[in-house]
N, C-alpha and C positions, 0 to 999 in steps of 0.2 A: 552517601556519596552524591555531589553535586552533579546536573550533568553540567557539562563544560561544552560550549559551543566549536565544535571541529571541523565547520564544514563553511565556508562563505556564499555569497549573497547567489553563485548561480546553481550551487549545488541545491540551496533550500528553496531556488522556484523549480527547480528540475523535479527534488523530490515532493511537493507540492500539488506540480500538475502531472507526475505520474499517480497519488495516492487518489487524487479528486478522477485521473480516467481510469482508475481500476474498480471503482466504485458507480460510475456513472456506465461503464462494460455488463456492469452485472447485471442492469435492469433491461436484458434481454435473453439472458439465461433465465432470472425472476418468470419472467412472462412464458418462456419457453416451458418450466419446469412448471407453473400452474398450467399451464394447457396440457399436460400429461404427455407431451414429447419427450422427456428426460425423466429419466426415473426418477423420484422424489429425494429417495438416499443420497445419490449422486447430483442433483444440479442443488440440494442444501450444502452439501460439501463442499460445492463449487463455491457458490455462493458464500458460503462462512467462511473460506480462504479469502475470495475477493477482496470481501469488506475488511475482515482481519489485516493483510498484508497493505492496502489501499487504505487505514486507518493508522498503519503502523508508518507510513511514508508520510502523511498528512504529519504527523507526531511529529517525524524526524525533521520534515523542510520547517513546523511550525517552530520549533524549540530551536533546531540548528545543529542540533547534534545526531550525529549517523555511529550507530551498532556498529558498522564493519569498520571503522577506521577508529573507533575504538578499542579495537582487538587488534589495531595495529596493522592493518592491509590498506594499502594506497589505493585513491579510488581518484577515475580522471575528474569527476567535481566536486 
């Protein structure tokens, strides 16, 4: 299955510079959690969400096609 672009030109800078500041957010949790303020367990969990979800947005503004409105649910961009 192709994806198929579902989303126009402000949805994919919307989801673009949310994936690039969900990503650029983390690198003070990173620093938090090497200095042993956050427990390790916890701010890699963080941190592997971050970049996952903030990777998956990147995807979606690059490509142009959004998961949730391919399942059919209206989205305001």
């Amino acid at each position: 299955m192709a994806l198929e672009c579902n989303i126009d030109a402000a949805g994919k800078y919307v989801r673009l510079l949310l994936g690039i500041s969900a990503i650029i957010s983390s690198i003070p949790v990173v620093i938090v959690t090497m200095f042993g303020v956050l427990d390790q367990t916890i701010g890699l969990a963080i941190i592997s969400c971050m970049w996952a979800g903030g990777s998956f947005a990147i995807f979606e503004g690059w490509t142009g096609w959004c998961i949730v409105r391919s399942m059919g649910m209206k989205t305001p961009l």
